[in-house]
KEPAFI-469770 format. One line per 2 residues: their letters; for each residue x, z, y of C-alpha. Coordinates in nm, 3 decimals. Each point is the difference from the previous one (the first is absolute). Example, Ala and Ser with C-alpha at 12.3 -4.5 7.8 and 13.67 -1.06 7.14 Angstrom:
2
as> 1.230/0.780/-0.450 ~ 0.137/-0.066/0.344
This chain:
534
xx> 0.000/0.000/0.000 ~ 0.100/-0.098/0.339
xx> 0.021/0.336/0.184 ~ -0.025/-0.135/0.342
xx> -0.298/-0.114/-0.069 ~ -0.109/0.319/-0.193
xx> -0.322/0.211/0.066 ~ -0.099/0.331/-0.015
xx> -0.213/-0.066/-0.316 ~ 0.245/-0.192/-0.158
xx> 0.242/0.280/0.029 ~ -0.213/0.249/-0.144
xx> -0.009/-0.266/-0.289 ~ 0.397/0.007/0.000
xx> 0.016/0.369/-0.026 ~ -0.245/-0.008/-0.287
xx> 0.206/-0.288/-0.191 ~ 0.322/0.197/0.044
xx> -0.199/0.358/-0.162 ~ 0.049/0.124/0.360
xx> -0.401/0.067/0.036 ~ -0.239/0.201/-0.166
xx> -0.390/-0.128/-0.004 ~ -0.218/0.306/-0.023
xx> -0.346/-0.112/-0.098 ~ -0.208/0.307/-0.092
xx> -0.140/0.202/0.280 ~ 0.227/0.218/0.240
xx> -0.122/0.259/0.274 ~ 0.180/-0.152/0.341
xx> 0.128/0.349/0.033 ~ 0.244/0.013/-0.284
xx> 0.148/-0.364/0.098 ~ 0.271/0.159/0.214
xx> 0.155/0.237/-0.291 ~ -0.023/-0.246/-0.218
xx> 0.236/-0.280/0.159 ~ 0.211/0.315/0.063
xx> 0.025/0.080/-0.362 ~ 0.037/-0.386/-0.115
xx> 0.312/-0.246/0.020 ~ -0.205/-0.275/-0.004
xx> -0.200/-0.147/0.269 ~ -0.400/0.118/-0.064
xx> -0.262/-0.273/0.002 ~ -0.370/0.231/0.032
xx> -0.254/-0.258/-0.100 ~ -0.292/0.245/0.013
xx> 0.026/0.248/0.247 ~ -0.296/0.236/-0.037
xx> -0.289/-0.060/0.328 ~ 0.185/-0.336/0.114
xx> -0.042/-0.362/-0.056 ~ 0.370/-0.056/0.086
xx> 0.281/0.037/-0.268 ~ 0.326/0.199/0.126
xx> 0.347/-0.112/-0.045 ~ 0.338/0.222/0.080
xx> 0.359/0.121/-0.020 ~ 0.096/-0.408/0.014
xx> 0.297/0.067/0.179 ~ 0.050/0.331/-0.100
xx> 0.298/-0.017/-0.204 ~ 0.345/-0.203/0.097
xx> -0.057/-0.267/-0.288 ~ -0.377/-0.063/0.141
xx> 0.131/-0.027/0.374 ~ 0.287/-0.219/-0.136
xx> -0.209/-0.231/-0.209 ~ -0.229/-0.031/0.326
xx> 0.230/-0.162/0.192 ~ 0.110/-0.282/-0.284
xx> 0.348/0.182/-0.011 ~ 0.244/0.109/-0.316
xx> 0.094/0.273/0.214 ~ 0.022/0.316/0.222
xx> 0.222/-0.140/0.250 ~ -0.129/-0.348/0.002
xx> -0.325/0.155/0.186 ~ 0.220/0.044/0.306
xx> 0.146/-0.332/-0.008 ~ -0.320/-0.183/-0.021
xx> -0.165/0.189/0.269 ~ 0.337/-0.047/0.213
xx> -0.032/-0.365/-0.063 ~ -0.362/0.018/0.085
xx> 0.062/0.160/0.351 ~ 0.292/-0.263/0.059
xx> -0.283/-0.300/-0.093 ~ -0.334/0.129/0.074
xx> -0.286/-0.233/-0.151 ~ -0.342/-0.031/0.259
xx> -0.297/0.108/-0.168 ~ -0.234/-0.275/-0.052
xx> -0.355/0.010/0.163 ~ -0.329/-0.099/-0.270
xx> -0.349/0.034/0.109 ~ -0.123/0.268/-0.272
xx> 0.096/0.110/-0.342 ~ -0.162/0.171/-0.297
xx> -0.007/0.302/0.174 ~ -0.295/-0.111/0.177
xx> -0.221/-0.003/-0.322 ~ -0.174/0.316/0.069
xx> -0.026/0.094/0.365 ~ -0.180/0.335/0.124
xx> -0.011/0.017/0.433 ~ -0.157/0.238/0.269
xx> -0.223/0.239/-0.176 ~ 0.071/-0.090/-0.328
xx> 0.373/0.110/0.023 ~ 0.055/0.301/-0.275
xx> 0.320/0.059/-0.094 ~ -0.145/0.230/-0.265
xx> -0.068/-0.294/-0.198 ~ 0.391/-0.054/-0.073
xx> 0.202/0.235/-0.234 ~ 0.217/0.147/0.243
xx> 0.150/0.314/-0.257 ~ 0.159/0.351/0.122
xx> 0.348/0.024/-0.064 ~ 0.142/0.383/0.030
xx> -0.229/0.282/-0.042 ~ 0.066/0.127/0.373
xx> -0.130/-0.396/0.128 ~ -0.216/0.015/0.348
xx> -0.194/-0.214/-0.145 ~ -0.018/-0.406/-0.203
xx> 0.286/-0.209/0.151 ~ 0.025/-0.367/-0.036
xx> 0.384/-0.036/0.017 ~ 0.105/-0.365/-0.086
xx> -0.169/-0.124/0.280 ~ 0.245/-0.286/0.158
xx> -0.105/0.025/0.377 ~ 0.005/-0.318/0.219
xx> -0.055/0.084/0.363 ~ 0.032/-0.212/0.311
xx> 0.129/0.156/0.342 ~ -0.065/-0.291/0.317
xx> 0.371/-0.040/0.048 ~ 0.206/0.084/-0.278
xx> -0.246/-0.177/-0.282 ~ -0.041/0.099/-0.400
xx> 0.147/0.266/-0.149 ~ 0.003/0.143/-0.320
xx> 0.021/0.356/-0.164 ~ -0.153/0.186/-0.280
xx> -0.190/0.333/0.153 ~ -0.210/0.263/-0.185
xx> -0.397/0.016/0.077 ~ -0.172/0.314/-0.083
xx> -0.397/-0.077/-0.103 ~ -0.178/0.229/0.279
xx> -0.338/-0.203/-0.011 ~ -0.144/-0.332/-0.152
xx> 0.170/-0.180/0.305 ~ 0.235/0.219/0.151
xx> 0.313/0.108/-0.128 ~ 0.361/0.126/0.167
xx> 0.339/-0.190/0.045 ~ 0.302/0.171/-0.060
xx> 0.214/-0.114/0.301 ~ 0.194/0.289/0.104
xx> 0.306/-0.118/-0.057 ~ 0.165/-0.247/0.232
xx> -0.034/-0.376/-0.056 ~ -0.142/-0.325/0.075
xx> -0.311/0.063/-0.074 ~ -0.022/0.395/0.184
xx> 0.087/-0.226/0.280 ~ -0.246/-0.252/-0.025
xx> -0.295/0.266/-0.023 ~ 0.147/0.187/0.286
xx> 0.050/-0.305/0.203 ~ -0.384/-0.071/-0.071
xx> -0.114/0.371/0.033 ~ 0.139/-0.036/0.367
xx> -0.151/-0.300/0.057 ~ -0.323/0.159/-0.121
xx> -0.096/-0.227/-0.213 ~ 0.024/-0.020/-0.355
xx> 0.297/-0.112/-0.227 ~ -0.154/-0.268/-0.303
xx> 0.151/0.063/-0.341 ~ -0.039/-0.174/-0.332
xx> 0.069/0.172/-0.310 ~ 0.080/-0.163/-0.336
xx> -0.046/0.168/-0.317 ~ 0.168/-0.126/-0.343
xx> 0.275/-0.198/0.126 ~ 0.297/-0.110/-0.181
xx> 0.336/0.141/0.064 ~ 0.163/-0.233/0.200
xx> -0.260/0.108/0.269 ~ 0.047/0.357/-0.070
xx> 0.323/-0.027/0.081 ~ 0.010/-0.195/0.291
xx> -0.285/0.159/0.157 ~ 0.242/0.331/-0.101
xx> 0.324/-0.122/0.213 ~ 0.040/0.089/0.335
xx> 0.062/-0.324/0.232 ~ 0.013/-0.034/0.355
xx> -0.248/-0.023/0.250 ~ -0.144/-0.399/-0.001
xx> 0.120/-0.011/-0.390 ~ -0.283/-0.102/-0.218
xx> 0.089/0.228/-0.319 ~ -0.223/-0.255/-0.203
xx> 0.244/-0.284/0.049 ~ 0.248/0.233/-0.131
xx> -0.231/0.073/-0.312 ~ 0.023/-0.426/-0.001
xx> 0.360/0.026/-0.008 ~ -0.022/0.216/-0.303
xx> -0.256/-0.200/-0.150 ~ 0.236/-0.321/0.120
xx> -0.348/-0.176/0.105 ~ -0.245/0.094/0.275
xx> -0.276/0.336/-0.081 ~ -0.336/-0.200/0.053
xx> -0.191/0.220/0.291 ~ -0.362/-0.038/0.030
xx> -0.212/0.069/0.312 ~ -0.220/0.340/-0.014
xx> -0.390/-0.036/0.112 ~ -0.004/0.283/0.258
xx> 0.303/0.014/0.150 ~ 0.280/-0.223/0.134
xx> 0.236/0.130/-0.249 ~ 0.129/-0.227/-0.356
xx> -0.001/0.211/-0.341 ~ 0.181/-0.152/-0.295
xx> -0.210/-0.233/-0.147 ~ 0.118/0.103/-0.399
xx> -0.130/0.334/0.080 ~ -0.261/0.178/-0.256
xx> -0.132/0.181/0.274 ~ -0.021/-0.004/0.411
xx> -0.106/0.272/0.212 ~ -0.060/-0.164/0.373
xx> 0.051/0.291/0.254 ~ 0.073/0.105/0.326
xx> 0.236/0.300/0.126 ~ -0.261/0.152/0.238
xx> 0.148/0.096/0.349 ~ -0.037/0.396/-0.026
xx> 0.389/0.064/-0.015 ~ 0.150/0.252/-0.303
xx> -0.257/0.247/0.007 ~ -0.158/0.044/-0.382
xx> 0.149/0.190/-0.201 ~ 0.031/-0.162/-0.357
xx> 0.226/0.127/-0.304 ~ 0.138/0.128/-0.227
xx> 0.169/-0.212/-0.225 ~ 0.259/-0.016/-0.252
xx> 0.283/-0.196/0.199 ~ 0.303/-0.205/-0.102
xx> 0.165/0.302/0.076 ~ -0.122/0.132/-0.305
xx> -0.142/0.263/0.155 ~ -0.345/0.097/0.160
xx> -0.009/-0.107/0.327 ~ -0.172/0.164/0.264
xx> -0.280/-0.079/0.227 ~ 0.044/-0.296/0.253
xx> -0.173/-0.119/0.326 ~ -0.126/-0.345/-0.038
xx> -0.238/-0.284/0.144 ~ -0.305/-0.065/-0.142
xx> -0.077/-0.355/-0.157 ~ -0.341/-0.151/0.002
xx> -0.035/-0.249/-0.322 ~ -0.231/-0.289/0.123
xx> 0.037/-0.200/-0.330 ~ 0.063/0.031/-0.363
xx> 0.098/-0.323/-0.201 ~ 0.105/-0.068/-0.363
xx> 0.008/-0.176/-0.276 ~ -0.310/-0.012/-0.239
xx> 0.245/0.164/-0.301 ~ 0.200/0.168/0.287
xx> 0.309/0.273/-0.152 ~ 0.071/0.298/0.223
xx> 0.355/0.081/0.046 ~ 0.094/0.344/0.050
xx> 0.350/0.062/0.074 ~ 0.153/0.331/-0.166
xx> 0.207/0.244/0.182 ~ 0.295/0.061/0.025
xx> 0.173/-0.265/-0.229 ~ -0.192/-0.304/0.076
xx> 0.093/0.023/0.339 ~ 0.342/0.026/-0.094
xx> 0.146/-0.265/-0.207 ~ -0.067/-0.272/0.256
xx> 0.066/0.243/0.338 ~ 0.369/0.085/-0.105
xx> 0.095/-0.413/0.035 ~ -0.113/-0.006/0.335
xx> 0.226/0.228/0.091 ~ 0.278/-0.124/-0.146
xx> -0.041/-0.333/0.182 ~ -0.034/0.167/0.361
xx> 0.291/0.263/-0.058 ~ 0.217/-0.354/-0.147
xx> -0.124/-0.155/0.341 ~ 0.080/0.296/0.230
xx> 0.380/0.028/-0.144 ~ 0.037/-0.376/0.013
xx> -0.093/-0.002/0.348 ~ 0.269/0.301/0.067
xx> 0.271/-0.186/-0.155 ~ 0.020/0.201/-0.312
xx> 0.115/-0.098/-0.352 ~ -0.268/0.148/-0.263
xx> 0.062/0.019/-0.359 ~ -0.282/0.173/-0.153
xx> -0.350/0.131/0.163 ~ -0.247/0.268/-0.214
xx> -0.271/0.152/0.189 ~ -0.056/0.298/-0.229
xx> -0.348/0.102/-0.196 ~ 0.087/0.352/0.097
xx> -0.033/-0.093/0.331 ~ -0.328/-0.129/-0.082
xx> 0.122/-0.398/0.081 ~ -0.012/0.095/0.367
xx> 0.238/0.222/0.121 ~ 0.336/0.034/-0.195
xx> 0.219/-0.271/-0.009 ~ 0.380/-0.059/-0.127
xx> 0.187/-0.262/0.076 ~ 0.327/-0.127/-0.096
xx> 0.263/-0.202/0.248 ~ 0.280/-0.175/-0.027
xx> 0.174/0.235/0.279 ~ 0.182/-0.094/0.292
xx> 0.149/0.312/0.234 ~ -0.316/0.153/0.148
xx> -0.250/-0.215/-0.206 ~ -0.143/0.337/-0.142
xx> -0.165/0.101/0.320 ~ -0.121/-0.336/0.135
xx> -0.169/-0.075/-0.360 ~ -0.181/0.345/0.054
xx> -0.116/-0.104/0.362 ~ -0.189/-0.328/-0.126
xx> -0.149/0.136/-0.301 ~ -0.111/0.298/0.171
xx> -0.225/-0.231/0.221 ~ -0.145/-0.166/-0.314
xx> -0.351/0.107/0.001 ~ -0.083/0.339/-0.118
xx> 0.304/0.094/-0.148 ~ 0.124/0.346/0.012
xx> 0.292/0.070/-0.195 ~ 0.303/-0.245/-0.020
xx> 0.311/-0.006/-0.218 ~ 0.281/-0.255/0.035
xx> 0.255/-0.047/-0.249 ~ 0.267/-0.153/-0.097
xx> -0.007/-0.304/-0.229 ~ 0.173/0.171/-0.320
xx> -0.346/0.267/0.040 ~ -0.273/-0.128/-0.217
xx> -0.286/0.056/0.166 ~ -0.217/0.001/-0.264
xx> 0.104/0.287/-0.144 ~ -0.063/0.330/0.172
xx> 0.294/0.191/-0.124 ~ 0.231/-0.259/0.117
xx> -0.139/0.017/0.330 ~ -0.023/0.365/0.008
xx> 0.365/0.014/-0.100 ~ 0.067/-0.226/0.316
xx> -0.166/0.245/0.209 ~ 0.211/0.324/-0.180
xx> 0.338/-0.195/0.015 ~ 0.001/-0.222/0.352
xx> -0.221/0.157/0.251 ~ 0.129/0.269/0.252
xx> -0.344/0.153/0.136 ~ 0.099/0.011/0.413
xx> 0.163/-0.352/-0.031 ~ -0.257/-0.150/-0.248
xx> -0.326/0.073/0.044 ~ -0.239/-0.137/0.272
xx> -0.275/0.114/0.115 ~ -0.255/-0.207/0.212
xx> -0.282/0.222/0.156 ~ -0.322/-0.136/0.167
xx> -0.029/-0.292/-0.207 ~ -0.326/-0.225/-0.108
xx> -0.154/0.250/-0.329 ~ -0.206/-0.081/-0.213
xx> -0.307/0.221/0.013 ~ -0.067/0.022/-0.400
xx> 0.331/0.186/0.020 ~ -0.090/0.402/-0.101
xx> 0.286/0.112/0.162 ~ -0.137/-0.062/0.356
xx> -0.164/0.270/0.198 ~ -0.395/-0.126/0.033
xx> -0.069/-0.201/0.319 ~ -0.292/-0.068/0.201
xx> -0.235/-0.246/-0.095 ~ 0.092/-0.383/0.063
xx> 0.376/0.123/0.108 ~ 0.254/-0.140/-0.201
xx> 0.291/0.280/-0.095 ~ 0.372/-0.044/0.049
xx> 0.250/0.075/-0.289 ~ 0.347/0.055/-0.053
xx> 0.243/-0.252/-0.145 ~ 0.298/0.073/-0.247
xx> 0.274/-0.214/-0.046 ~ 0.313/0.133/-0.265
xx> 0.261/-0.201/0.028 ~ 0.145/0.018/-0.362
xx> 0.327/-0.260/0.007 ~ 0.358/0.090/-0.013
xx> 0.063/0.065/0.396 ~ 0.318/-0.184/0.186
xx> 0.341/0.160/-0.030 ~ -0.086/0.174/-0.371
xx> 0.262/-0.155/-0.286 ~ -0.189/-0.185/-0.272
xx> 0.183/0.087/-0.264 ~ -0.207/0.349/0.064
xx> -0.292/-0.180/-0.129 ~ 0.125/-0.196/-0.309
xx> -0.227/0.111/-0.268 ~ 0.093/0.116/-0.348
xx> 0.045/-0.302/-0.245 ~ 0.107/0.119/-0.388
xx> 0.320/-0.204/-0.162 ~ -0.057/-0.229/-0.255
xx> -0.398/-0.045/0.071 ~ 0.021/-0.330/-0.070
xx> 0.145/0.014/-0.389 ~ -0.122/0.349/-0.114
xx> -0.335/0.036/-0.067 ~ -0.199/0.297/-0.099
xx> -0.209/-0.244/-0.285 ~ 0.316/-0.143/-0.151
xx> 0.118/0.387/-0.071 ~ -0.318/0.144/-0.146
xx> -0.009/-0.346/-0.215 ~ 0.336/0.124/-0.153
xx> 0.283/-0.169/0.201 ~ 0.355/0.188/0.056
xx> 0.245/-0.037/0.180 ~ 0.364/-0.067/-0.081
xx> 0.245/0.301/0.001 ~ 0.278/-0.125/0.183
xx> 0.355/0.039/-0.009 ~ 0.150/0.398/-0.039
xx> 0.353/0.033/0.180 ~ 0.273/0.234/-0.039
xx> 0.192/0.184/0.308 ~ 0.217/-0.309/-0.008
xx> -0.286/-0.251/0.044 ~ -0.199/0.232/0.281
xx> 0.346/-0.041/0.193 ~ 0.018/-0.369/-0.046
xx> -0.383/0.004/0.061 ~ 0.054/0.159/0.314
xx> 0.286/-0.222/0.113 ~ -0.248/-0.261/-0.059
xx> -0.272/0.138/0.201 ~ 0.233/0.126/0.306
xx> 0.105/-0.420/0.015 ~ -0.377/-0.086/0.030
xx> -0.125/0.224/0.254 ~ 0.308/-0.002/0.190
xx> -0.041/-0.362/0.065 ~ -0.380/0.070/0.130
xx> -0.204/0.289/-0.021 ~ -0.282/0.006/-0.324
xx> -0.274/0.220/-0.056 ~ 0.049/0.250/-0.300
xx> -0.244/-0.279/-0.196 ~ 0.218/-0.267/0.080
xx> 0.249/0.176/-0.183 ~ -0.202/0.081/-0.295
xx> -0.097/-0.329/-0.088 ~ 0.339/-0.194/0.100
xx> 0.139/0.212/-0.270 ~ -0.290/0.034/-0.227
xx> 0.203/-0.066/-0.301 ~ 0.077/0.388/-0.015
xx> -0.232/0.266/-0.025 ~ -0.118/0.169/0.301
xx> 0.196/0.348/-0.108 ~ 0.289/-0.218/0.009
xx> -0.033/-0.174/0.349 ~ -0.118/0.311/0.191
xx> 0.317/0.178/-0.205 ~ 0.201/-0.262/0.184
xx> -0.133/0.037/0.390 ~ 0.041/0.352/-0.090
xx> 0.369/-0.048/-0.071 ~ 0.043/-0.252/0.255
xx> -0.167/0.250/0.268 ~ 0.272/0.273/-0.094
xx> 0.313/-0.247/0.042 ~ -0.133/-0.240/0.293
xx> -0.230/0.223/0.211 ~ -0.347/-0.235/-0.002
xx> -0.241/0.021/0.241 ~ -0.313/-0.178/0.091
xx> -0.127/-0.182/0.279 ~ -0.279/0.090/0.257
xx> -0.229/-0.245/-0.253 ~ 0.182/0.184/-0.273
xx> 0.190/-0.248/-0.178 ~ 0.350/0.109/-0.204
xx> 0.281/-0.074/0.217 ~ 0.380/0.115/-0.026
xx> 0.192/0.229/0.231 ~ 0.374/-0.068/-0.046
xx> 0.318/-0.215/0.087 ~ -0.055/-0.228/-0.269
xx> -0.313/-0.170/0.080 ~ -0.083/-0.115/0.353
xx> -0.362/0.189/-0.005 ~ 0.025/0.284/0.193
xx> -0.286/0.196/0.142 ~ -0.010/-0.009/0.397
xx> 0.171/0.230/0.187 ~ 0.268/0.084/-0.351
């Protein structure tokens, strides 16, 4: 299958074929749908959800396999490169007159949003909250944009938006709100991935995040026009809510829900949004995204590619990017560099002002910053705290954080930003940081020993041969300095008793000593090494 071309049904199918979904037929209580995606590894497929006419599907992206499959790629990584390509060579949606989403249509009066199976997620929910919506919205001088927000069910036609953190489309409502008028939205329900995750990437003002979903896609998203509004909704939808943000400001209070933080979140101040249309297909599937993972898998690449942008644009060299699950894909983020002298501290600054990150460790590129430990080590063996560490206060937060004191309704806090810079500073020998590598790791192995092998004995020497040994030994290392190893194994045809017998011997007659990288050398008139200063 052609995956540009791909829809949202067709990917269910692919999940299926590939034993990635599970149809559940017999009849399930909308209430337990949440625990059970929880508890499963496969996406769920509800075909008859108890009081509903409209089958459920979830967790489709909830997993990295699913999230990697959505995107046609083999792999993690690749996610990043396609979207990076995507942003580089945007594809314009392409306009069509209607879709199947039009099959079933339900205006004015007859709007009742209690009709679709909108489930509860964590047991401390507000309330029902659609949360795949993609949201189009159009703002008189900037044009589209695209997110996916959160609506909490307050009536048949009204719900909440969760805006309170800053973006494009916070901006477009306010911009509206002080206009006093209100701000059109569509909102798409059971769209495939590629929209998901364009609608999820954070583009400039005047950038149409659908023709980045076309880049992904590598063809145009078809866009359809809504009914009430003069807004488009994607025209492969299952189902579109047409809606406007009314122009009350963030006064409702809406909440809680179980956030990608993975924690409860708190309550929030919000707009109000008036639905003025329901459409959908006549066999219409409701999507309901699952917190936290689903909104993971695809989130963390979009990070990637705007940290990889901000360090190109400072001139930095990056090796390696993770933007770690611990930090919920949003805040933490390693990086490695290919250091120049002060590199550290500029790669901070830019990734720092990447979005809503919050912590930020740079590395060098022998740190693999895929593994904690290795970066933790970093942090134990190369930072000095007062030199090291920078702190950024007042910066843009991101109000989901629980950390933050609780602010005012509609305010938007300020956080503080952490940068650790992690890499071997200027002016500190290298050799300091050479990491211990074990001789002969290459020809013993552990597998070839418990299979039986042995090794041979080697020569045994008299007092005669550890003197001629040692002669032998004092004319190699006087001509350049070796490693005790190198000594070993140039003379490997003795035993090791025998050899360390004869730098024992040769230490007593010709004084060795060792080098600030501690390799054997000779002190004494009859070799030209010397240590400095004899």
């Amino acid at each position: 299958m052609r995956h540009d071309t791909e829809t949202f049904r067709q990917f269910l199918g692919r999940l299926r074929d590939e034993g990635e979904l599970i149809d559940l037929h017999q009849p399930i209580d909308i209430r337990h749908i949440a625990t059970l995606v929880d508890q499963s590894d496969k996406a769920l497929f509800f075909h008859n959800v108890i009081g509903y006419d409209v089958p459920v599907v979830s967790g489709i992206i909830r997993s990295q396999k699913r999230a990697i499959m959505s995107l046609g790629c083999t792999a993690y990584p690749e996610i990043e490169m396609k979207l990076r390509a995507a942003i580089d060579r945007p594809v314009n949606p392409n306009i069509v007159n209607t879709s199947p989403t039009q099959e079933v249509v339900m205006e004015g009066d007859a709007v009742d949003l209690y009709k679709l199976p909108i489930p509860m997620s964590s047991i401390y929910d507000g309330g029902p909250m659609i949360t795949a919506g993609v949201v189009i919205a159009r703002d008189p001088e900037f044009g589209l944009n695209a997110g996916i927000y959160r609506f909490i069910v307050k009536e048949k036609n009204l719900t909440g938006i969760d805006i309170v953190t800053p973006n494009n489309m916070r901006l477009f409502a306010q911009r509206a709100y002080e206009a006093g008028r209100p701000c059109p939205i569509s909102i798409s329900i059971g769209t495939h991935p590629y929209e998901i995750m364009g609608s999820g990437f954070r583009a400039p003002l005047g950038v149409d995040e659908m023709a980045i979903s076309g880049g992904l896609r590598g063809g145009p998203v078809d866009l359809a026009p809504c009914r009430t509004i003069d807004v488009p909704y994607i025209a492969d939808a299952e189902i579109v809510l047409e809606a406007e943000i009314l122009p009350h400001g963030w006064i409702y209070p809406e909440g809680r829900f179980g956030e990608f933080t993975r924690l409860m979140g708190g309550l929030h101040w919000n707009p109000i949004v008036r639905i003025k249309s329901v459409s959908m297909r006549k066999d219409a599937v409701y999507y309901a995204l699952h917190m936290p993972w689903e909104n993971t898998w695809l989130a963390a690449p979009t990070r990637y590619a705007l940290i990889r942008q901000a360090l190109k644009t400072a001139g930095v060299q990056v090796k390696d990017i993770t933007v770690t699950l611990g930090g919920c894909a949003f805040w933490h983020a390693v990086i490695s560099i290919k250091k120049q002298p002060g590199e550290g501290k500029n790669a901070l600054l830019a990734a720092l002002s990447v979005m809503d990150l919050k912590h930020v460790v740079v590395v060098d590129d022998d740190i693999d910053v895929f593994n904690p430990m290795d970066v933790e080590w970093a942090i134990a063996t190369r930072v000095q705290g007062d030199k090291d560490i920078m702190i950024v206060t007042g910066a843009r937060g991101k109000p989901l954080d629980p950390s933050l004191p609780p602010t005012p309704p509609g305010v938007v806090p300020t956080t503080a930003k952490v940068g650790i810079d992690a890499t071997i500073s200027e002016g500190i020998p290298k050799e300091r940081y050479e990491r211990i590598a074990y001789a002969y790791a290459d020809t013993a192995k552990i597998g070839d020993y418990v299979s039986g092998k042995a090794d041979e004995p080697g020569a045994a020497a008299g007092e005669e041969d550890v003197a001629e040994l040692a002669e032998k030994i004092a004319q190699m290392i006087g001509e350049a300095p070796r490693y005790y190893t190198d000594i070993a194994e140039a003379f490997s045809g003795y035993n090791f008793a025998v050899i360390a017998r004869a730098l024992g011997h040769l230490h007593a007659t010709e004084r060795l000593w060792q080098d600030a990288k501690g390799a054997m050398c000779l002190r004494g008139s009859r070799f030209a090494a010397k240590p400095p200063g004899a």
